[in-house]
C-alpha positions, 0 to 999 in steps of 0.5 A: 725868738722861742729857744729850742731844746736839743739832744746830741750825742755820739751815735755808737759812741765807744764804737765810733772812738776806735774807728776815729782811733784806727781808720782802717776799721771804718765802715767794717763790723767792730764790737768794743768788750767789758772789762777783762775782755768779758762781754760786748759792751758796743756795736758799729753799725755794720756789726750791728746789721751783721746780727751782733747781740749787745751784752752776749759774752765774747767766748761764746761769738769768737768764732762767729766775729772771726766769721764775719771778719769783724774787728775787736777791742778791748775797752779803751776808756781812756780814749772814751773819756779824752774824746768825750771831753773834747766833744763837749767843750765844741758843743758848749761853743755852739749851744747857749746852755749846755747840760752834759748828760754823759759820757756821750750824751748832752742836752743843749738850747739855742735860738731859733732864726726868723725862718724857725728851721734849724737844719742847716745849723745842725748839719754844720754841727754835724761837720764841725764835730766830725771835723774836728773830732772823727765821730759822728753825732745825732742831733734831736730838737724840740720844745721839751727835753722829752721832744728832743729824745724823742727827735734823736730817735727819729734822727737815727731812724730816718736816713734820709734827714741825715742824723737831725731830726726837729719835731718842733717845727712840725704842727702835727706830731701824731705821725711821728709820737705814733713811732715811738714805743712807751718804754722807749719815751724818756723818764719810762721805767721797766715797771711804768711802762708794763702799767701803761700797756695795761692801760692800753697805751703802747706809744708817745702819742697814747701816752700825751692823750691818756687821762692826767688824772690816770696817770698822777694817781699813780706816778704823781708829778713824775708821770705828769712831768713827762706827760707835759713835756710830750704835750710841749710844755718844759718842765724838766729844765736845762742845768748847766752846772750838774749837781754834788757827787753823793759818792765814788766809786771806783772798783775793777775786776783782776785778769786772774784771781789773786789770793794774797793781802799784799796783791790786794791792798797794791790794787785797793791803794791804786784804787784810793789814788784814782778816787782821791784824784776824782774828788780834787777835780770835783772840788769835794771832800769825803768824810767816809771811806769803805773798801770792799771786795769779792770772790767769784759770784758764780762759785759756791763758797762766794764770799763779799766782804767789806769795811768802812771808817770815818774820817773825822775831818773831810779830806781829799788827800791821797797819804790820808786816805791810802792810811785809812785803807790800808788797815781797812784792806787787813780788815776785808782780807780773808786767807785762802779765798781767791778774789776776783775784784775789789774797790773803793768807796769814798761817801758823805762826800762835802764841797771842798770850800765847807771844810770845818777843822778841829780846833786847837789842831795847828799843827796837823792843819799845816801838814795838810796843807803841805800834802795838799801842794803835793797832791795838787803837783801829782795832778798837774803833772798826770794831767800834762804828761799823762796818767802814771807819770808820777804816783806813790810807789805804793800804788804800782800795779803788776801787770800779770793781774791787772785787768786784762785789754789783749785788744786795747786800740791805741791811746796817742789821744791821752800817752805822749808815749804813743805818739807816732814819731815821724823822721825827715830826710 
């Protein structure tokens, strides 16, 4: 039996988590906002058919969403990520491989029955996800990873297949690679896509057809990798384990600008301790650390400023790092400059079972390691009873400057302190 290669993921996925999260909003308009409530960031269906543009700051429609009655939130990535989390661990029980693309997106195989059809597995998918989780998900199949794309695209566009769409039970898919634009076939970049146009192809199906020598001398072996994958031929595999973090980041931008080295740094150590907390559970180490931050881009006197040290011996613990950052954040500090962001930069990042220490270093090795136990109960302990539960106190933010969520929906999937308690009589 031929294995065949899907692409699920969530279909208006942040905005599908807060209608999951408030079913009241079902079946109305809802746009989910930026950070600091800046721009719309995603659309519902509905929001979607009412006009609503992606990317157009939220001042500027207020009064047009307030119009069409639409529902508005700020942006609840706590949420996203607790359901995303859920949503792939039912895909991975239900695909053979799973290779987790992002938050809402993943690439999955499995094997096709006797009959070849796949619908009805993907219908129950569809049912089980919806059952257990409240978001509805699209489901594309094909040979290839670039045939699965594109038979998500169909499965959106064509109502009547009920969100699943499989190009590769089809013998002839000019009809169907005919609908679907060059820019929008996966892997076509902005600057590849006005070439080919140039060229004279516009969609999937010109692009399969086109010379392959055309397109090698020009792109290489990325142009005829998706050129093949078009014709049926897997050349960009399944990973089901995804590859070494380069870095993390973690920045955000303030409600309001703040102005003083002591704001800055209870932002900058905040943000030390949510990195240093992602390299533990990515089981790596960093080397290097920079911390940065910015004025308004829009203003005239903009002002970026930011440092970096090496850490001689790679490390993920959260007391080394805030040290590090802490002289770094007197280091970026520039007096009388109102600050609109900041963040963390952790880089020359390692796997955690590499770690190389100095020699002759015992007793700095044996406080690690009491550091390590304690960084490791923090974790388990945020991880049980939620985020915050416990923290250096060092990191407390004021909640007067930190990002601004005036429509945050409810977070009862992540905070046992939402959770609605229900009394009997």
């Amino acid at each position: 039996m031929s294995k065949a290669i899907l692409q699920i993921d969530g279909n208006n996925f942040y905005a599908s988590c807060e209608q999951m999260i408030d079913p009241s909003t079902k079946g109305k308009g809802l746009v989910v906002l930026s950070n600091n409530d800046g721009c719309i960031i995603a659309r519902s269906s509905e929001a979607r058919k009412m006009g609503i543009p992606m990317g157009q700051p939220y001042f500027k429609l207020k009064n047009k969403l307030t119009q069409l009655n639409i529902n508005v939130r700020s942006s609840n990535y706590e949420l996203y990520g607790d359901l995303s989390n859920r949503l792939m661990q039912l895909l991975r029980k239900n695909c053979e491989e799973l290779e987790i693309y992002s938050i809402d997106e993943a690439f999955g195989t499995i094997k096709r029955p006797k009959g070849k059809c796949l619908y009805q597995w993907g219908k129950d998918l569809r049912a089980l996800v919806y059952q257990n989780i409240g978001i509805p998900i699209s489901i594309g199949i094909g040979e290839t990873k670039v045939l699965s794309k594109i038979s998500n695209q169909l499965a959106k566009k064509i109502q009547t297949n009920s969100g699943i769409f499989d190009i590769g039970i089809i013998q002839n898919k000019d009809h169907y690679l005919n609908q679907i634009k060059v820019d929008k076939v996966w892997g076509i970049g902005k600057k590849m896509s006005i070439w080919l146009k140039n060229k004279g192809i516009t969609n999937a199906r010109e692009l399969r057809d086109m010379s392959s020598d055309q397109i090698k001398g020009k792109y290489g072996v990325v142009g005829l990798r998706i050129q093949n994958e078009l014709k049926g031929n897997i050349c960009i595999p399944i990973k089901e384990s995804s590859s070494d973090r380069k870095e993390i980041c973690v920045s955000r931008s303030f409600s309001y600008p703040i102005d003083s080295l002591e704001d800055l740094n209870q932002a900058i150590i905040k943000y030390v301790l949510i990195a240093s907390a992602k390299l533990r559970k990515y089981n790596q180490l960093s080397s290097a650390i920079t911390v940065f931050t910015n004025t308004n881009t829009h203003s005239k006197d903009f002002m970026r400023s930011e440092a970096t040290e090496k850490i001689s011996v790679p490390t993920s613990n959260s007391k080394i790092m805030i040290e590090k950052s802490q002289s770094l954040t007197k280091e970026i500090f520039k007096p009388y400059n109102k600050f609109i962001k900041a963040g963390v930069i952790l880089h020359k990042l390692q796997r955690n079972k590499y770690k190389q220490n100095l020699m002759f270093d015992s007793k700095n090795i044996q406080e690690e390691l009491y550091l390590q136990k304690l960084d490791n109960l923090i974790d388990n302990i945020n991880s049980k009873n939620g985020i915050d539960t416990i923290n250096w106190g060092s990191s407390i933010m004021e909640k007067e400057w930190g990002p601004r969520r005036k429509k945050l929906s409810s977070i009862i999937t992540t905070n046992i302190e939402n959770i609605p308690t229900i009394y009997a009589h």
